[in-house]
C-alpha positions as CSV (number, residue, x, y, z in Angstrom):
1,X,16.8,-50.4,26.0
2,X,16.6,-47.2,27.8
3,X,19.7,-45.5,26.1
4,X,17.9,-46.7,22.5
5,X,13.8,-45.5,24.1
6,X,15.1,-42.1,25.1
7,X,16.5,-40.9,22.1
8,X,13.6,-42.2,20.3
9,X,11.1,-40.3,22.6
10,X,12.8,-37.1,22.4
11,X,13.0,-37.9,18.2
12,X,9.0,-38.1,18.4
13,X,8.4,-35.4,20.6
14,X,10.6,-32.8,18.3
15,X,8.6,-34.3,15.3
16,X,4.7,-33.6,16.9
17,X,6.4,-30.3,18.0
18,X,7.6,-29.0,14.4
19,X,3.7,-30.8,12.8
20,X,2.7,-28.3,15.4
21,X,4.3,-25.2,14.2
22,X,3.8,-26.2,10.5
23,X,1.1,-24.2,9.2
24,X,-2.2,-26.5,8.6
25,X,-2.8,-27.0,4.5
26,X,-5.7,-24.8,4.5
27,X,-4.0,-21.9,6.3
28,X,-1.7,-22.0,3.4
29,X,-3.5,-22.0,1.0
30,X,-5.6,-19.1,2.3
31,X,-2.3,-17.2,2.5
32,X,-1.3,-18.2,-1.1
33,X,-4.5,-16.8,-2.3
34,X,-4.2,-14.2,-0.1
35,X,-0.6,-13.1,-1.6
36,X,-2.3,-13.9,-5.3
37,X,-4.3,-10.6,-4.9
38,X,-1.4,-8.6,-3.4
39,X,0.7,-9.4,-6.3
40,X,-2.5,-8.5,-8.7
41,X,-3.1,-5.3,-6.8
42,X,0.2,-4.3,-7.5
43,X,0.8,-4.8,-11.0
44,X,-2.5,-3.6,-12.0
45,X,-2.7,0.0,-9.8
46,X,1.1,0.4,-8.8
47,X,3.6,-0.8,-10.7
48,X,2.1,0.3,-14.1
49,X,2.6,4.0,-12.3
50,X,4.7,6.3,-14.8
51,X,4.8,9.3,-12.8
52,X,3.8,11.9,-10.6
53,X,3.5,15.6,-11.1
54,X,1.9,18.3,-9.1
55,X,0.5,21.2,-10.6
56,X,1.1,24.7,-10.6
57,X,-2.0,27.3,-11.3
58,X,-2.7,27.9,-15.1
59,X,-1.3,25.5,-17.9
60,X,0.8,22.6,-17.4
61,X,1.9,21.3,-20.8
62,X,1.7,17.6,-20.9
63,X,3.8,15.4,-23.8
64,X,7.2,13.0,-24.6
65,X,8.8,16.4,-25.3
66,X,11.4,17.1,-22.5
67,X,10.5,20.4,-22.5
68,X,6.7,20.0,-21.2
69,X,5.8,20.7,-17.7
70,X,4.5,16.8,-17.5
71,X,6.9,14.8,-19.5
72,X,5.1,11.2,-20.4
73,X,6.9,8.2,-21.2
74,X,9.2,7.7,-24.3
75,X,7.1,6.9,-27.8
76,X,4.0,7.0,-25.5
77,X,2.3,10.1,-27.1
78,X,2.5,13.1,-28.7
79,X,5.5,15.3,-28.1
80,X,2.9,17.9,-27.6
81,X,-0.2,16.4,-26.0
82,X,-1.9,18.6,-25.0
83,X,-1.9,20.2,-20.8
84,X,-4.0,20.6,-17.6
85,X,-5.2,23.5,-16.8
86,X,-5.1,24.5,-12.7
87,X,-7.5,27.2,-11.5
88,X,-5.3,29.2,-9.1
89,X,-8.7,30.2,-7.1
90,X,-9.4,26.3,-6.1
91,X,-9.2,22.7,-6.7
92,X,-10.5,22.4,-10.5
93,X,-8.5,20.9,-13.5
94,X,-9.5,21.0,-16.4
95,X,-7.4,18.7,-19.3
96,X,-7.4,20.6,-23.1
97,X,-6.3,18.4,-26.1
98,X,-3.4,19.2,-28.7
99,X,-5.4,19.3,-32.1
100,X,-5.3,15.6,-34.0
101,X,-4.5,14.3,-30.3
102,X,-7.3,11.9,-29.8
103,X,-8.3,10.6,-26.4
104,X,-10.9,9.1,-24.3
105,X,-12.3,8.4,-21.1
106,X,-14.1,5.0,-20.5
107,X,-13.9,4.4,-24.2
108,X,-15.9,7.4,-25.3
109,X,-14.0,10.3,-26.8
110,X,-13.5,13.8,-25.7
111,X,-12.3,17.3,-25.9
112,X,-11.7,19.5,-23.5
113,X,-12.8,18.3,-19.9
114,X,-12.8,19.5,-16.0
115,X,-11.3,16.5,-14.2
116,X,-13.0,15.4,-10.8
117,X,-10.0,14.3,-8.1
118,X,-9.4,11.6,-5.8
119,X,-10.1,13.6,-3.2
120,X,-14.0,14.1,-5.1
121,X,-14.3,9.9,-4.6
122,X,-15.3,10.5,-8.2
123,X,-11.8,10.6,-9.9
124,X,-11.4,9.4,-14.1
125,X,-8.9,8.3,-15.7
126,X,-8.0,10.1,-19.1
127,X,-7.0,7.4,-21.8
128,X,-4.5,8.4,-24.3
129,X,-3.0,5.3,-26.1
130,X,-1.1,3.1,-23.3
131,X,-1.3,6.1,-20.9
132,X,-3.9,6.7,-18.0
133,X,-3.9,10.3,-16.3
134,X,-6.1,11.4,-13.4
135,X,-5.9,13.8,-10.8
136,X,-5.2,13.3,-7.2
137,X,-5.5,16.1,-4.3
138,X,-2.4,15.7,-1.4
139,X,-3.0,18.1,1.5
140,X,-2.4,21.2,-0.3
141,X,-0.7,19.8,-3.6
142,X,-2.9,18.8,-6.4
143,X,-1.1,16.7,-9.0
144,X,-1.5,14.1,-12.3
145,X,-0.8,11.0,-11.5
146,X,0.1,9.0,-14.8
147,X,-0.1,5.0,-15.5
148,X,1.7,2.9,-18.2
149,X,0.0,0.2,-19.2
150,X,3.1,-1.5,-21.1
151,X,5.4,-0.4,-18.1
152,X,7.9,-2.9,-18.3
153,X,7.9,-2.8,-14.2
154,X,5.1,-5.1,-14.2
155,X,7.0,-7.7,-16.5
156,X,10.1,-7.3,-14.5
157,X,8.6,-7.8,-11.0
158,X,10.3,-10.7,-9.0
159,X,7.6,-11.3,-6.7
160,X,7.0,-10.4,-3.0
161,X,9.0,-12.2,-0.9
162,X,8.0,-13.1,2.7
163,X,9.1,-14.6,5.7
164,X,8.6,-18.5,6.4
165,X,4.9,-18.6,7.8
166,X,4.9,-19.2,11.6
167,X,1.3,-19.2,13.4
168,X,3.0,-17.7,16.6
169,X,2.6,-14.6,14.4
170,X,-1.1,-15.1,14.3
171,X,-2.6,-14.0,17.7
172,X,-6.1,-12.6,19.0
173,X,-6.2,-9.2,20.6
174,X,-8.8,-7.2,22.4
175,X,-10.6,-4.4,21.2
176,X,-10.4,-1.1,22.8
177,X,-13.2,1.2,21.5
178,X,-12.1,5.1,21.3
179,X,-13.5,7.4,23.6
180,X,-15.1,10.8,21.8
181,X,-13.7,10.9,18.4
182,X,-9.9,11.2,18.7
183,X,-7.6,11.4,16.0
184,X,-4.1,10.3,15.6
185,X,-1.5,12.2,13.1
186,X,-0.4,10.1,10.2
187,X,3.2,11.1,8.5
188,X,3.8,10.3,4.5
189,X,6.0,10.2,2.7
190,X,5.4,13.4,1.1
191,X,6.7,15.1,4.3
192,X,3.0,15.6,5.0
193,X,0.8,15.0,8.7
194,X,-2.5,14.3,8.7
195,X,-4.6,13.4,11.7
196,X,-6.9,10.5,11.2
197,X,-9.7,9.6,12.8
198,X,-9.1,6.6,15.8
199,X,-12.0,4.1,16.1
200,X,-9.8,2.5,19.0
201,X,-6.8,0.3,19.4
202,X,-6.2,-3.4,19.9
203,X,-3.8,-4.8,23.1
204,X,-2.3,-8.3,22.8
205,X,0.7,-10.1,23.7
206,X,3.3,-11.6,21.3
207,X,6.4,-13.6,22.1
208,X,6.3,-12.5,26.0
209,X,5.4,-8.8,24.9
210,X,2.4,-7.1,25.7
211,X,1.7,-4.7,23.3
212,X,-0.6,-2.4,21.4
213,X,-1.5,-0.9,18.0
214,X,-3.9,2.1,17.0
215,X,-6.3,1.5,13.9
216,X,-6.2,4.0,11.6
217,X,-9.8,4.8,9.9
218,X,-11.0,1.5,10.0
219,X,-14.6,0.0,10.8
220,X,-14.8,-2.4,14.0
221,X,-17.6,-3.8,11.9
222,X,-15.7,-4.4,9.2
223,X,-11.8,-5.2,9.4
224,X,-9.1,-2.7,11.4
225,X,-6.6,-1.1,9.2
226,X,-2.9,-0.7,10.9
227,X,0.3,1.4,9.6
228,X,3.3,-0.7,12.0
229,X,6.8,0.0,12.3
230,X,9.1,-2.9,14.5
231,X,12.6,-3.8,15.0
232,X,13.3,-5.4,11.5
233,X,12.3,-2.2,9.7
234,X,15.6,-1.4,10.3
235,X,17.2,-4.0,8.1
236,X,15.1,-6.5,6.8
237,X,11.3,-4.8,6.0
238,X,10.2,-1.5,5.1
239,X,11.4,1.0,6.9
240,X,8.6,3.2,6.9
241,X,6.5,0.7,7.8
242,X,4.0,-2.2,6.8
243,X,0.7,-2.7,6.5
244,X,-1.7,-4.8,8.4
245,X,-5.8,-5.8,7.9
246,X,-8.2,-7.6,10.1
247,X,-11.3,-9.3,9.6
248,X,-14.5,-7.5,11.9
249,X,-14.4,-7.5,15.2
250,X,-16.2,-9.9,16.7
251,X,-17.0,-10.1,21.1
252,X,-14.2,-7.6,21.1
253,X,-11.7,-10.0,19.9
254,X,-9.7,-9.6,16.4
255,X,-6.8,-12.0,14.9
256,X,-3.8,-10.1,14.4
257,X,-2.2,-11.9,11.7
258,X,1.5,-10.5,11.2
259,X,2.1,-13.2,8.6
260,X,-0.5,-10.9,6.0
261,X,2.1,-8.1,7.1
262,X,2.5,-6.3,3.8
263,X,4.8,-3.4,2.3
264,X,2.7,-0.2,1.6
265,X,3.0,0.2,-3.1
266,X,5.6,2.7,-2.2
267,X,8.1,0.0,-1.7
268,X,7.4,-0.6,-5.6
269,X,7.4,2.7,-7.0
270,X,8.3,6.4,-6.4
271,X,4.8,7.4,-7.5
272,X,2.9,6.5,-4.5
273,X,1.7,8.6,-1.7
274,X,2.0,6.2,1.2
275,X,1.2,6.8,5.3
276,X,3.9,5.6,7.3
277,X,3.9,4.5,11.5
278,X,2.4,7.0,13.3
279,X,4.5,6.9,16.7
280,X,1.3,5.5,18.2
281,X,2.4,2.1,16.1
282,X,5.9,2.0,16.6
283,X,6.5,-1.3,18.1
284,X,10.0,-2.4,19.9
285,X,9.9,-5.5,19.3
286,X,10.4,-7.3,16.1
287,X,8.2,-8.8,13.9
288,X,9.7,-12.0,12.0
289,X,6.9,-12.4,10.1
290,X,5.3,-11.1,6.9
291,X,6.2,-9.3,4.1
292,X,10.3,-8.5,3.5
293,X,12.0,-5.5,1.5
294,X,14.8,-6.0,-1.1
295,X,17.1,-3.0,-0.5
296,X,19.5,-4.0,-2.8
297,X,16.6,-3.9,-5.9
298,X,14.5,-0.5,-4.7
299,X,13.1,1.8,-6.6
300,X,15.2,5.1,-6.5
């Protein structure tokens, strides 16, 4: 009996450990919904992205011709559209139409137009057919960003694809408020550092590991925000790093959940401006969990 009993036991303790490990039904389908509104972020602000140009002071010609200083997509507009007009003196832009070009913003039409950026919190989008332009400020460089709406990148996009959920990856860390206002500097991909403000840093251990990450610009009272760089960047995620978001803090405690891991829209498109690790985030351990990066299928 005992030879028969043993085997048995050790069948039905393996079992309860894997129901264990298995993420509980309404755990997945939070993360399903979850990943439902990262897929729909992406193919309605990212991947519809057409192109990116920054602008020199006075006109910047705009069209499908070749020969404009912004060159739009194929059969998308005008050959001559129209351009942007930089003041060398500061940030302004103002957009002038070709004549018979006709073009909106919020439905309504209009002529020629200064252009609020990004950096204003105020930015519009300029509606010409399919296309949406607006301006975006990047450290020094100011630029038109331009949007497809009938980019075939949003048809063709396989899906995210992620690594097998695993609630060892979901842990609670402790809050460390910031002293003063420090900052922390941020790289991007644009070659560019900028130091962002640190409301503190979270400490918890992972897989035998203690370790740490920095928040960058978020609200204790309202979810963390992390850039993190591990181990698997190197091959098998992003390699300038994923993203990471937290509920508020709550008695100084905060779930880390590295399953909700995600690429930063760069990893989708060479039109995005993304932060990457600061060093502060660069873990040396690695993170089986989360989002994954295709190589083979990037953008170039």
């Amino acid at each position: 009996m005992r030879s028969v009993a043993v085997p048995g036991l050790l069948l039905l303790l393996a079992a309860v450990a894997e129901a264990q490990s298995l993420p509980e039904a309404a755990y997945r389908r939070s993360f399903e919904q979850w990943k439902t509104e990262l897929v729909k972020d992406l193919k309605q602000n990212w991947l519809p992205l057409a192109g990116l140009f920054w602008l020199k002071a006075g006109e910047n010609s705009f069209g499908t011709d070749p020969g404009n200083a912004i060159v739009l997509p194929p059969d998308s507009a005008p050959a001559q559209a129209g351009s942007f007009v930089l003041d060398g003196k500061g940030h302004d832009v103002t957009v002038k139409f070709a004549p018979g070009v006709n073009a909106t913003i919020a439905g309504r039409p209009i002529g020629t137009t200064q252009l609020p950026s990004d950096a204003s919190g105020a930015a519009i989008w300029v509606e010409l057919g399919g296309l949406r332009m607006k301006v975006i400020v990047r450290g020094a460089r100011i630029g038109i960003r331009v949007k497809d709406l009938n980019s075939p990148a949003v048809r063709a996009y396989p899906g995210p694809e992620f690594y097998p959920l695993d609630l060892n990856y979901r842990v609670t860390a402790t809050w460390v408020p910031a002293d003063g206002k420090p900052t922390v500097d941020v790289p991007d991909v644009l070659g560019d550092v900028t130091p962002t403000p640190v409301a503190g840093k979270v400490q918890f251990n992972l897989n035998g590991h203690s370790l740490e990450l920095t928040d960058l610009g978020g609200d204790p009272a309202k979810g963390l925000f992390f850039v993190l760089n591990d181990l698997t960047s190197k091959t098998e995620t992003y390699p300038g790093g994923r993203f990471l978001d937290t509920d508020p803090v709550v008695n100084g405690k905060v779930v880390l959940d590295f399953n909700r891991a995600y690429s930063p829209p760069c990893s989708v498109t060479p039109y995005a401006t993304c932060p990457l690790a600061p060093k502060e985030n660069r873990l040396t351990v690695a993170i089986d969990a989360g989002q994954k990066y295709d190589r083979m299928h990037a953008h170039h």
